[in-house]
ZADO-1210 file (C-alpha; in nm, 4 decimals, padded with zeros to 6 digits):
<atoms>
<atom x="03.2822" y="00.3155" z="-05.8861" code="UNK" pos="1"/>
<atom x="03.5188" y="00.2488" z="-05.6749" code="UNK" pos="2"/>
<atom x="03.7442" y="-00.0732" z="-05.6307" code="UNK" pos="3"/>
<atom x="03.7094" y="-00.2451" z="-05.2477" code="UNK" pos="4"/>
<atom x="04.0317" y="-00.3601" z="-05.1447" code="UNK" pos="5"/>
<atom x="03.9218" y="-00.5526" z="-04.8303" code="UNK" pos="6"/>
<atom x="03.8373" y="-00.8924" z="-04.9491" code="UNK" pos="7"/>
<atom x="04.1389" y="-00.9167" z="-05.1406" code="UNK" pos="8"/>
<atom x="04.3747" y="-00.7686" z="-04.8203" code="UNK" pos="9"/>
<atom x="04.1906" y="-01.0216" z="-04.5457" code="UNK" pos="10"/>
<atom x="04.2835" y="-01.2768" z="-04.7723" code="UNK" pos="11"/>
<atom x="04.6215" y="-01.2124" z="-04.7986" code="UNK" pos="12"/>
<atom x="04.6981" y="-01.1033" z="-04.4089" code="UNK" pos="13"/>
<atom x="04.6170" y="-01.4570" z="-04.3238" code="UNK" pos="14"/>
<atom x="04.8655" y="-01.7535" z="-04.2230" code="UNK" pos="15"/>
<atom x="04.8852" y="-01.9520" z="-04.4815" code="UNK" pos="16"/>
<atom x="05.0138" y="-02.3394" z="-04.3977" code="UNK" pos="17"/>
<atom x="05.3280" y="-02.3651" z="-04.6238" code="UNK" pos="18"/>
<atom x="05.5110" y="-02.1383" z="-04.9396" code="UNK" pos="19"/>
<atom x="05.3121" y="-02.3194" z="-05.1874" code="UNK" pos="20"/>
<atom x="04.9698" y="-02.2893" z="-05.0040" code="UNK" pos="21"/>
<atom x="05.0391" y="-01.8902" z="-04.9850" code="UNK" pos="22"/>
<atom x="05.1614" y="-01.8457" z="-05.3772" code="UNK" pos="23"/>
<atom x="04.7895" y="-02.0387" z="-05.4617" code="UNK" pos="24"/>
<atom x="04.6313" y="-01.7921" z="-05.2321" code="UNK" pos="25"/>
<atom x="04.8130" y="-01.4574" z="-05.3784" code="UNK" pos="26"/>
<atom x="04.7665" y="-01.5811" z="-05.7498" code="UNK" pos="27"/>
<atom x="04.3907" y="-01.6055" z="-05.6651" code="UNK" pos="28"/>
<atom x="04.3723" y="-01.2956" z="-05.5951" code="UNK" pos="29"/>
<atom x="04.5781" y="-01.1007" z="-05.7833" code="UNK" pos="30"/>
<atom x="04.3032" y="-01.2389" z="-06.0326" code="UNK" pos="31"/>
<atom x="04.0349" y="-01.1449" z="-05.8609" code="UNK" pos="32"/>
<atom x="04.2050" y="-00.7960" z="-05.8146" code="UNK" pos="33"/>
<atom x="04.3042" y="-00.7851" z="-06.2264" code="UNK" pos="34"/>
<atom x="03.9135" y="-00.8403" z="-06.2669" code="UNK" pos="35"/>
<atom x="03.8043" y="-00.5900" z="-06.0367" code="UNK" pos="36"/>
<atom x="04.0681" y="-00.3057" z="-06.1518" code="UNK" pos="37"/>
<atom x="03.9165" y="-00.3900" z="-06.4987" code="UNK" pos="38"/>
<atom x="03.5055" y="-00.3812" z="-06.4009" code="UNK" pos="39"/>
<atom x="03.5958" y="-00.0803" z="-06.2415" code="UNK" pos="40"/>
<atom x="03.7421" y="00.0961" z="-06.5539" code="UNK" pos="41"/>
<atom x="03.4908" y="-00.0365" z="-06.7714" code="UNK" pos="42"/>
<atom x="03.2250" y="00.1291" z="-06.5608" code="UNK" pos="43"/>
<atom x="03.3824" y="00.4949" z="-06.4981" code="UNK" pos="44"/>
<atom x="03.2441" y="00.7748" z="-06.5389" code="UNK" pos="45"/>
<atom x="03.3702" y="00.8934" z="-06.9215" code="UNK" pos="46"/>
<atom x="03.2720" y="01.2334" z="-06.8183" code="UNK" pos="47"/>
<atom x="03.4924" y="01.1831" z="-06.4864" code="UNK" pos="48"/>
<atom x="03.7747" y="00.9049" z="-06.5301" code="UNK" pos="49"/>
<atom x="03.9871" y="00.7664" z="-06.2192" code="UNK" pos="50"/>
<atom x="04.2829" y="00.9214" z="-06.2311" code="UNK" pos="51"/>
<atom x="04.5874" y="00.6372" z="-06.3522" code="UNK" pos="52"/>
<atom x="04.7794" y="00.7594" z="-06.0185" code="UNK" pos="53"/>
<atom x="04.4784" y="00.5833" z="-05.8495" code="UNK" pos="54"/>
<atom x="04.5785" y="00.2016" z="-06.0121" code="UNK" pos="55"/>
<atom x="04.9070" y="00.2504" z="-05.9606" code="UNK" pos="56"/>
<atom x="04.8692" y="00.2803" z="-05.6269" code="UNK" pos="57"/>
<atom x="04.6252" y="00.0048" z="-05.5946" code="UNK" pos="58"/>
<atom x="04.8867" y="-00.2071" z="-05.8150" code="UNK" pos="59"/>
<atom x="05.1615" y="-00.0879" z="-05.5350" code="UNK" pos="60"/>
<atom x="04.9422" y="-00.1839" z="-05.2333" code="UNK" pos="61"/>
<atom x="04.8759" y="-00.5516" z="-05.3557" code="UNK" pos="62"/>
<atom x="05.2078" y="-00.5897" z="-05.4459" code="UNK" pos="63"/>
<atom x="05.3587" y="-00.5105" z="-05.1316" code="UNK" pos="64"/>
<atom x="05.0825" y="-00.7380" z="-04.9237" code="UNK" pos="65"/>
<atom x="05.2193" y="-00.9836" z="-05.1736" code="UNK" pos="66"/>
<atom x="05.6142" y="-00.9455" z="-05.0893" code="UNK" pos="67"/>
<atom x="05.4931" y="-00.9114" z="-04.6829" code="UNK" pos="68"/>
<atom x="05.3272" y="-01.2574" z="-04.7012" code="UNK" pos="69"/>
<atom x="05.6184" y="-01.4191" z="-04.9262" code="UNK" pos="70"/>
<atom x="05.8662" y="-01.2449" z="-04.6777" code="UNK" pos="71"/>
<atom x="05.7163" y="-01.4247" z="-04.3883" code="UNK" pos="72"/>
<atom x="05.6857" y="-01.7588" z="-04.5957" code="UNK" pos="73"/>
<atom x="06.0327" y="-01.6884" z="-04.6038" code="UNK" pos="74"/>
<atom x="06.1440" y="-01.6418" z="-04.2633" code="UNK" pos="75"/>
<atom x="05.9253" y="-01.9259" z="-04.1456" code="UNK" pos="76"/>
<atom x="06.0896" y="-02.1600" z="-04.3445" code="UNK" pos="77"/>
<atom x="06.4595" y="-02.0248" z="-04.2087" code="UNK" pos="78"/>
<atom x="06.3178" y="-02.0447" z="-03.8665" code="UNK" pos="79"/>
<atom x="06.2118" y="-02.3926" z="-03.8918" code="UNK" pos="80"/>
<atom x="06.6082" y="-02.4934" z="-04.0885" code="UNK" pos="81"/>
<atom x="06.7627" y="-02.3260" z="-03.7758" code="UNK" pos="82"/>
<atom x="06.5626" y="-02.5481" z="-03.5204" code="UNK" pos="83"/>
<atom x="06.5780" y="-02.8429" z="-03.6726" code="UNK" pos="84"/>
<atom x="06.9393" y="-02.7800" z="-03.7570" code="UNK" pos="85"/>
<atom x="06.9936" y="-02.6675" z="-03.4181" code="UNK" pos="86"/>
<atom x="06.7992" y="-02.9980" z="-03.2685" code="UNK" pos="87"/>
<atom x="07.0728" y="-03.1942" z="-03.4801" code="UNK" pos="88"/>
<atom x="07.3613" y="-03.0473" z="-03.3258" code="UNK" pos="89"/>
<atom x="07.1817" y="-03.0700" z="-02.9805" code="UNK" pos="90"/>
<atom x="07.1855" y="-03.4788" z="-03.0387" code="UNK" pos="91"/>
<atom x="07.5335" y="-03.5455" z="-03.0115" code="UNK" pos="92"/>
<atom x="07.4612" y="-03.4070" z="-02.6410" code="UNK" pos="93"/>
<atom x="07.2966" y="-03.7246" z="-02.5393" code="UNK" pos="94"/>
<atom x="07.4587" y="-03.9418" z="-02.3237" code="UNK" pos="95"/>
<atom x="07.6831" y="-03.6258" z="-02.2026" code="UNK" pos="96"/>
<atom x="07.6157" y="-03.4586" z="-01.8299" code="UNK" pos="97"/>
<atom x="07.5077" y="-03.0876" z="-01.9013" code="UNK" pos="98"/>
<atom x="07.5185" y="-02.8580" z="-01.5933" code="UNK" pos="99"/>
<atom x="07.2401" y="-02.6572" z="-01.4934" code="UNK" pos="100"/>
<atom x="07.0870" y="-02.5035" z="-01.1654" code="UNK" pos="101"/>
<atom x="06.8458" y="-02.7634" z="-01.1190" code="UNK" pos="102"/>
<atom x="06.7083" y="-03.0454" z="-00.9244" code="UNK" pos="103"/>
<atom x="06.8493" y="-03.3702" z="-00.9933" code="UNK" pos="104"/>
<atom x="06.8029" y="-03.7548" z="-00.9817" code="UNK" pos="105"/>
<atom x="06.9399" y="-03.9476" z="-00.7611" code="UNK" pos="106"/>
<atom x="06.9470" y="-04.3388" z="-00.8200" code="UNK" pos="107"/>
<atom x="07.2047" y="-04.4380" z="-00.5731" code="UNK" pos="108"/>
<atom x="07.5304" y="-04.2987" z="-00.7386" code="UNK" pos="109"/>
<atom x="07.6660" y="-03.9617" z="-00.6333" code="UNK" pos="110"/>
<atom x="07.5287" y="-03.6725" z="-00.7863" code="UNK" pos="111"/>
<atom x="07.8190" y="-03.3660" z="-00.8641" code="UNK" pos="112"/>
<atom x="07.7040" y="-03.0273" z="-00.7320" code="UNK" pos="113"/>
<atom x="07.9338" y="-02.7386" z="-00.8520" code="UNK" pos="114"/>
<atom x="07.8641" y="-02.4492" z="-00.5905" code="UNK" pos="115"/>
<atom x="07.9283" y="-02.0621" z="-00.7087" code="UNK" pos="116"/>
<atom x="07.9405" y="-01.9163" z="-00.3662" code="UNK" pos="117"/>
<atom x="08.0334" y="-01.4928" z="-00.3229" code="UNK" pos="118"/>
<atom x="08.4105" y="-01.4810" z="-00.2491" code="UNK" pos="119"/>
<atom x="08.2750" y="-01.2530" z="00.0479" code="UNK" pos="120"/>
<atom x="08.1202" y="-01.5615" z="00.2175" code="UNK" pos="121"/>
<atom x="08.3138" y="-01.7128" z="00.5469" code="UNK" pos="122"/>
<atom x="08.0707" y="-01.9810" z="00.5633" code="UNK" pos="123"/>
<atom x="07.8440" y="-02.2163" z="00.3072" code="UNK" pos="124"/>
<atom x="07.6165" y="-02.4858" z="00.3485" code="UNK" pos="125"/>
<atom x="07.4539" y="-02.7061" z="00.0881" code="UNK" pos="126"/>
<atom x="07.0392" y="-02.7318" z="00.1772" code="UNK" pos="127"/>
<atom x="06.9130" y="-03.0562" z="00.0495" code="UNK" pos="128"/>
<atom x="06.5288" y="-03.0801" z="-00.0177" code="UNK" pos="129"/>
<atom x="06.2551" y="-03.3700" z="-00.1421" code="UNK" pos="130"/>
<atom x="06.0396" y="-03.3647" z="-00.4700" code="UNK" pos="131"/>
<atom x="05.7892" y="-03.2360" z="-00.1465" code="UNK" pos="132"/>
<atom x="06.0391" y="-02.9282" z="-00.0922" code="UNK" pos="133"/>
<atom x="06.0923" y="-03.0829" z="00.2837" code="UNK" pos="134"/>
<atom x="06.4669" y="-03.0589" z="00.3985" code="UNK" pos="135"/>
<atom x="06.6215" y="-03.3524" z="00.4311" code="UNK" pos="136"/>
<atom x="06.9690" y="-03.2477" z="00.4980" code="UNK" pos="137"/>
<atom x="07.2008" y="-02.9266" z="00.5623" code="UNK" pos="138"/>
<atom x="07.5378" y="-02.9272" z="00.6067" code="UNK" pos="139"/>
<atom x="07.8670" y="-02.6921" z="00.5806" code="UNK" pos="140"/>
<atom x="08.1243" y="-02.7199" z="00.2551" code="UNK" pos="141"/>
<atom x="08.4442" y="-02.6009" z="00.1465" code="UNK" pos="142"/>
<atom x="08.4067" y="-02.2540" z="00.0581" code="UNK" pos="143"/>
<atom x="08.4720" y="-02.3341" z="-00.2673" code="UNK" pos="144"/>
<atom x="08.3663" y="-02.3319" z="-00.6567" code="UNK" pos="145"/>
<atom x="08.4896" y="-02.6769" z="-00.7263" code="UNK" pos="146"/>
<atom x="08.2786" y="-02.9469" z="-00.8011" code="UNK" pos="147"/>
<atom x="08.1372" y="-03.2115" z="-00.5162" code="UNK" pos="148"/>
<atom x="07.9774" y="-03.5427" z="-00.5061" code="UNK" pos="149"/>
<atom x="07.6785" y="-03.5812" z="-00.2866" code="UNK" pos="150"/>
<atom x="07.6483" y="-03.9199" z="-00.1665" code="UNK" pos="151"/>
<atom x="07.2571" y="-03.9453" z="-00.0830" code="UNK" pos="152"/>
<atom x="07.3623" y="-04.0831" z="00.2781" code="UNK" pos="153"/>
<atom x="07.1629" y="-03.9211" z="00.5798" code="UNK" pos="154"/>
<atom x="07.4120" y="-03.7566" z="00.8512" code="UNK" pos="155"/>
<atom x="07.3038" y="-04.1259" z="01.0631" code="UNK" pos="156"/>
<atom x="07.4605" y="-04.3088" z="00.7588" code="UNK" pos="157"/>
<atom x="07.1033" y="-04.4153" z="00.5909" code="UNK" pos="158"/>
<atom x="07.1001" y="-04.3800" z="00.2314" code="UNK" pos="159"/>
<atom x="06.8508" y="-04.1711" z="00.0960" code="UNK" pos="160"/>
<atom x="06.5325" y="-04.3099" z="-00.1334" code="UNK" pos="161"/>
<atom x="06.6214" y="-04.3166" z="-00.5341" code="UNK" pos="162"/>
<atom x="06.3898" y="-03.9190" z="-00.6078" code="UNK" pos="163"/>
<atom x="06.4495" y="-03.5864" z="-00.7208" code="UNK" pos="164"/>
<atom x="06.6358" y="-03.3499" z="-00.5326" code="UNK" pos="165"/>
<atom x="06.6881" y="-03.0247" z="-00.5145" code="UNK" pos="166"/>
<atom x="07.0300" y="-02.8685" z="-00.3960" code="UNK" pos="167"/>
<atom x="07.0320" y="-02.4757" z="-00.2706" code="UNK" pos="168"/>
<atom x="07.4078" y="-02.3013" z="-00.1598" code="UNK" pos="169"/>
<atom x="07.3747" y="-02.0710" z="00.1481" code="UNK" pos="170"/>
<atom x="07.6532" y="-01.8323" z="00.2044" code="UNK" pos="171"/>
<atom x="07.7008" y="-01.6432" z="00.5270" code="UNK" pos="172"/>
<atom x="07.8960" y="-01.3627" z="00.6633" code="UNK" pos="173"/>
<atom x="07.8698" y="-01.3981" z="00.9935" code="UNK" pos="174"/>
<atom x="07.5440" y="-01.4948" z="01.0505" code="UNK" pos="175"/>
<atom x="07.4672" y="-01.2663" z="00.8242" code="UNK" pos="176"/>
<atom x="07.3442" y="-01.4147" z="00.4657" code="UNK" pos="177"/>
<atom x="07.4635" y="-01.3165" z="00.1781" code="UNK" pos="178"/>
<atom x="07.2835" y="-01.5679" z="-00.1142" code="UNK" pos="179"/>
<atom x="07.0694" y="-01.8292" z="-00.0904" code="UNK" pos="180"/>
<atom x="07.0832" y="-02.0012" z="-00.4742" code="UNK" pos="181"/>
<atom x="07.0084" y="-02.2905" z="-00.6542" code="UNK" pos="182"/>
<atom x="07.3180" y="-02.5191" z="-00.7227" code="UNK" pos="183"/>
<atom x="07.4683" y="-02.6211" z="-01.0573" code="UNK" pos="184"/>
<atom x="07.3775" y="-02.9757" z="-01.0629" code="UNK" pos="185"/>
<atom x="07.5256" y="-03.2286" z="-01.3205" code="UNK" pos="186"/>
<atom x="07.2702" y="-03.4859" z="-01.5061" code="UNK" pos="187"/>
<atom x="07.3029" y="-03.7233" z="-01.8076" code="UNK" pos="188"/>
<atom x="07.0807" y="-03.6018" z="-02.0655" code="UNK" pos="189"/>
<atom x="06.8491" y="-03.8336" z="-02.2025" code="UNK" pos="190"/>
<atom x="06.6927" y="-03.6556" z="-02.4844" code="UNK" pos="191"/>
<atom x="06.6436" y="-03.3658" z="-02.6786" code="UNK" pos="192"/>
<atom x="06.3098" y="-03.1729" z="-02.7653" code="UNK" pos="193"/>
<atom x="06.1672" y="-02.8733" z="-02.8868" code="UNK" pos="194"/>
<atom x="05.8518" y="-02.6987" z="-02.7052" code="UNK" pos="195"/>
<atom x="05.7285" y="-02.4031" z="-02.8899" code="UNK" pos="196"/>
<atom x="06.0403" y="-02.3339" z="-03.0788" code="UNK" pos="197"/>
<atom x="06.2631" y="-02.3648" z="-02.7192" code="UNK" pos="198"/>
<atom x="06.5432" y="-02.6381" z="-02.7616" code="UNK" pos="199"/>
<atom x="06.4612" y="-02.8392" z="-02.4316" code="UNK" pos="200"/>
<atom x="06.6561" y="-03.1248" z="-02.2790" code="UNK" pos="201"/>
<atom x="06.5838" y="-03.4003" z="-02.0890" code="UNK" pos="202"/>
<atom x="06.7947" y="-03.5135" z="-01.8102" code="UNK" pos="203"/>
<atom x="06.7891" y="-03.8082" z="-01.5788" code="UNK" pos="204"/>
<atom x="06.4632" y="-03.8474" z="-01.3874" code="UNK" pos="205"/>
<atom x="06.2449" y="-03.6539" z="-01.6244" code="UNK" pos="206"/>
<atom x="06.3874" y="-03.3263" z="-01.5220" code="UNK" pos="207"/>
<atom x="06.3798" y="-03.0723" z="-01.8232" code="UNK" pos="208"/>
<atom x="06.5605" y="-02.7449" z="-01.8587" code="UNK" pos="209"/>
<atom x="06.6263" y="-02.5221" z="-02.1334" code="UNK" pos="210"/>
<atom x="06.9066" y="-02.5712" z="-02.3690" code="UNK" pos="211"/>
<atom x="07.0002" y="-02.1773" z="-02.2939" code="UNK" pos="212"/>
<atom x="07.0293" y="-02.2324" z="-01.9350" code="UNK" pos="213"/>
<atom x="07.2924" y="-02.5186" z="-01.9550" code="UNK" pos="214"/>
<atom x="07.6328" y="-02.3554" z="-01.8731" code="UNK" pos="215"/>
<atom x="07.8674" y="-02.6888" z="-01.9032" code="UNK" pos="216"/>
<atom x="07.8768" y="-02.9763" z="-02.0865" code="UNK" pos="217"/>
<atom x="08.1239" y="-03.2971" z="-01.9884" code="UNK" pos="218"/>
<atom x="08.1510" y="-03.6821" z="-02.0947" code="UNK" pos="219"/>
<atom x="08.0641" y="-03.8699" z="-01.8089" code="UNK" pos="220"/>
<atom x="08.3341" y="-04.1417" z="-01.8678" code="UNK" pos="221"/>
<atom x="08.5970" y="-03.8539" z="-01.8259" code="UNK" pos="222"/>
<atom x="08.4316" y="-03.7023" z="-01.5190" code="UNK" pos="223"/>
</atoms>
């Protein structure tokens, strides 16, 4: 007779909800294995007996399923002190304008562009587009990585409606062009979330970006 491991294994291999749920599940069935190990040397063959190298590796098997499913217990629960320490640090950036190539809201205040542009460029323009992607305004800047306020005024003088806007930097050589990227835009963050163990943040307008993708950080009473 031999002992069938695969109940017992299955068991184990699964994804237990917490620590404590998985230590209930492993001490079930290291009792369930302790009573099949001992059916199956009450019923051996006397003529033919298992040989004890055979339990001890049965006894080494379950025990290292066992330390594999603590293990992951283990890093679960360290994953999940990182985030939500990580989410507590991320608070105190609320209220503060984080930096990030993405659109932005615009309310009727200036919204601060900071343009990376290739020191080869001789020319740049910043391309101005709708939540609709339309264009709603091109026109040339300082070749220049410091930061710029965007007014939302039309080149006829007509403010633009409160939306989402996108900002793009066009470099030329020539007329030639060399990049055509999305600008670092500045916007207050409003909140902080996590989405499938990503540390996202909210900014005005409902805009989200990743907390990795946020390259500056500034108070906006000292801007």
């Amino acid at each position: 007779m031999e002992l069938s491991q695969t109940t017992s294994m299955s068991t184990l291999t699964g994804s237990p909800s917490n620590a404590a749920t998985s230590k209930a599940v492993i001490s079930s069935d290291f009792e369930t294995f302790l009573k099949m190990l001992t059916v199956q040397m009450e019923n051996q063959d006397p003529l033919n007996p298992a040989d004890s190298s055979d339990y001890a590796v049965q006894l080494a098997t379950f025990s290292q399923v066992e330390q594999s499913v603590l293990t992951n217990d283990l890093l679960a629960a360290l994953s999940l002190q990182m985030t939500t320490t990580g989410m507590a640090q991320m608070a105190n950036w609320v209220g503060n304008e984080a930096l990030a190539s993405v659109p932005g809201h615009f309310d009727g205040a200036p919204i601060t562009i900071a343009p990376d542009p290739p020191l080869s460029a001789d020319r740049v323009e910043l391309v101005v587009t709708n939540e609709n992607g339309t264009e709603v305004q091109r026109s040339e800047i300082p070749k220049s990585t410091e930061p710029l306020d965007w007014a939302g005024v039309a080149n006829n003088g007509t403010p633009f409606p409160e939306g989402i806007y996108a900002f793009n930097i066009v470099s030329y050589a020539g007329d030639e062009i060399l990049s055509d990227e999305p600008a670092g835009v500045y916007s207050r963050v409003q909140e902080v979330r996590i989405n499938g163990g990503e540390t996202i943040l909210i900014l005005q307008g409902g805009v989200g970006v990743p907390a990795s993708q946020v390259t500056a950080l500034r108070d906006p009473m000292l801007s």
